[in-house]
Kinemage of the C-alpha trace (Angstrom):
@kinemage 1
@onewidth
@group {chain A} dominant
@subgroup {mainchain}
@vectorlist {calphas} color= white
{ca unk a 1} P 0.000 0.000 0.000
{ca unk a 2} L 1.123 3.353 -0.985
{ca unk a 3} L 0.324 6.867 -1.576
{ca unk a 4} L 2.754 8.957 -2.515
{ca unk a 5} L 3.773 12.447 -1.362
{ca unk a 6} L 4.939 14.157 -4.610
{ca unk a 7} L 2.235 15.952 -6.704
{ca unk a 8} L -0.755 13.516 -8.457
{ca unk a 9} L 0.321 15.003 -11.843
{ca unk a 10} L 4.024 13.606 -11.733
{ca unk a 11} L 2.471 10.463 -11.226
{ca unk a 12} L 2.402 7.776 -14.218
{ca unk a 13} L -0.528 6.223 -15.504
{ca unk a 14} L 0.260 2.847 -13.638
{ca unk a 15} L 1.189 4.428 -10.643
{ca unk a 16} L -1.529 7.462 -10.068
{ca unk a 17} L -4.485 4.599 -10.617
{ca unk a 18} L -2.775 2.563 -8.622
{ca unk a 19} L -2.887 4.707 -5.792
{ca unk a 20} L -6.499 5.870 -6.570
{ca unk a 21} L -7.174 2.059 -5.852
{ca unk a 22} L -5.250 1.637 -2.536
{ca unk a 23} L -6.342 5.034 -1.499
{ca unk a 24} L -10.250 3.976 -1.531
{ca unk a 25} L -8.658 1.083 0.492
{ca unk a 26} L -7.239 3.049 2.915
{ca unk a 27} L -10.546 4.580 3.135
{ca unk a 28} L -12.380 1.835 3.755
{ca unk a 29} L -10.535 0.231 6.109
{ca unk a 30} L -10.285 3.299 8.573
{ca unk a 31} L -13.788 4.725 7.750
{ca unk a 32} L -15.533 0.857 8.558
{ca unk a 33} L -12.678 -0.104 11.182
{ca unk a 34} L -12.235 -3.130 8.915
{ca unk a 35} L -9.276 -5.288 10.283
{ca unk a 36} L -7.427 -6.388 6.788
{ca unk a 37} L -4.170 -4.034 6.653
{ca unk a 38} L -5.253 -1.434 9.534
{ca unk a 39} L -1.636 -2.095 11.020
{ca unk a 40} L -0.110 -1.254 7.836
{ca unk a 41} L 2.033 1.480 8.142
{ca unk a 42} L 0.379 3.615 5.087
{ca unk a 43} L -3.188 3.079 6.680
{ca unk a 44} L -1.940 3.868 10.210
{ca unk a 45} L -0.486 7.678 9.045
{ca unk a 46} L -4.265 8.150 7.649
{ca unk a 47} L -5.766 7.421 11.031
{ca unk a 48} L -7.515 11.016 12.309
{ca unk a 49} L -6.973 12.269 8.855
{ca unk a 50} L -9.558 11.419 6.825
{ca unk a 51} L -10.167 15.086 4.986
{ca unk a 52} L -6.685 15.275 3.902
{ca unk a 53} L -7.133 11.852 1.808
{ca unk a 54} L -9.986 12.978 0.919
{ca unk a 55} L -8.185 16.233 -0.577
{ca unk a 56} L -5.398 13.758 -2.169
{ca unk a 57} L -8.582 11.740 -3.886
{ca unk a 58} L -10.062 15.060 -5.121
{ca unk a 59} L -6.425 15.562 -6.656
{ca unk a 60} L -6.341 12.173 -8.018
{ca unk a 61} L -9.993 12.947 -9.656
{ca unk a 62} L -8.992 16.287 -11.115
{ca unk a 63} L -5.814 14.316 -12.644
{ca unk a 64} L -7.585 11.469 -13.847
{ca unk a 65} L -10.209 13.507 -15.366
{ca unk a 66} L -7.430 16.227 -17.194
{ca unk a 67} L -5.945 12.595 -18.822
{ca unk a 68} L -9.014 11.767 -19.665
{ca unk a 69} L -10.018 8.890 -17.646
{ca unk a 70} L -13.463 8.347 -16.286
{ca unk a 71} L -13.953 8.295 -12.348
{ca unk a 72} L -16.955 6.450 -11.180
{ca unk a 73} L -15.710 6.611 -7.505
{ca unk a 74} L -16.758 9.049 -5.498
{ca unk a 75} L -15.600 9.876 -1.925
{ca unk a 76} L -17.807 12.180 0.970
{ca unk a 77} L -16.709 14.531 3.524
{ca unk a 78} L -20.031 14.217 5.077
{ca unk a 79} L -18.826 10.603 5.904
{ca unk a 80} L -16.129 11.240 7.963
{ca unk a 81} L -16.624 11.142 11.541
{ca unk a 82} L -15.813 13.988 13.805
{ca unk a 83} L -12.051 11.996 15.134
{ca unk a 84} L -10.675 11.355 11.768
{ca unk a 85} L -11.491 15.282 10.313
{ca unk a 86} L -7.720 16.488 10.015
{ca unk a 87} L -6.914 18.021 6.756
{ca unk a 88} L -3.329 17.810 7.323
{ca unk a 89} L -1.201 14.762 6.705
{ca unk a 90} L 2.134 15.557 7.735
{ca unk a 91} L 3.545 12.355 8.671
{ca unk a 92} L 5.848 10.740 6.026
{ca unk a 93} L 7.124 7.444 6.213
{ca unk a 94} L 10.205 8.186 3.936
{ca unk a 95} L 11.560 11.295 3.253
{ca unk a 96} L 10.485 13.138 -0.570
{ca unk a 97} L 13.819 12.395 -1.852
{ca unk a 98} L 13.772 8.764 -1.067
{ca unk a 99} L 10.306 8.593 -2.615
{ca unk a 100} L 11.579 10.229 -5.881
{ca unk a 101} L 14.653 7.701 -5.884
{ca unk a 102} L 12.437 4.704 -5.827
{ca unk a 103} L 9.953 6.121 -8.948
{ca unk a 104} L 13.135 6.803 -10.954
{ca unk a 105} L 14.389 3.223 -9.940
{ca unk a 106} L 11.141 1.845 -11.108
{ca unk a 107} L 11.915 2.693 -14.967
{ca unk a 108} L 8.233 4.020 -15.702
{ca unk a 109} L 7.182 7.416 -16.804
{ca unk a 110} L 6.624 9.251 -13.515
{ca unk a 111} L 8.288 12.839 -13.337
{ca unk a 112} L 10.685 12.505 -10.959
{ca unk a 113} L 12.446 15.976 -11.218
{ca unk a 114} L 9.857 18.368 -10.937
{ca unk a 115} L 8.504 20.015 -7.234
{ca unk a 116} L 6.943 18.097 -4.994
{ca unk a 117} L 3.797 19.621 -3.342
């Protein structure tokens, strides 16, 4: 499970729907207290701060639209209880750089050079 801190847009195809999907994981499994994965590291930073992946989905959404994919997904803020309402998410489990290292180590077509957000 992964969602990446760099900017949606520098994000290859593979890689920006593949976070779209693990991101409406992550979603799931905090929102319903499901069980599957809620240790995982990536779901545990998400814990309290619901709004701000719900800000990175509405990022994903605008991205996946501008390319000219379809999104059939939708995500609610009215759904998110009171404890999980932070719109921050400043808790990274590598550092930006490191991140940017492993896309350009992957060989795909991700931007690895531009800012960050």
């Amino acid at each position: 499970m992964r969602i990446w801190d760099l900017s949606v847009e520098h994000l290859c195809r593979n890689h920006l729907l593949a976070e779209h999907r693990e991101l409406h994981a992550i979603w799931n499994i905090v929102l319903n207290d499901r069980r599957g994965y809620s240790r995982h590291p990536e779901v545990m930073r998400w814990r309290g701060r619901l709004r701000a992946l719900w800000r990175r989905h509405e990022e994903e959404k605008v991205e996946m639209l501008r390319r000219g994919y379809a999104h059939r997904s939708p995500l609610y803020l009215k759904d998110i209880p009171r404890r999980h309402r932070s719109a921050v998410q400043g808790v990274l489990l590598e550092s930006i750089e490191s991140q940017r290292r492993k896309l350009r180590m992957k060989g795909c077509e991700c931007v690895t050079k531009r800012k960050s957000r």
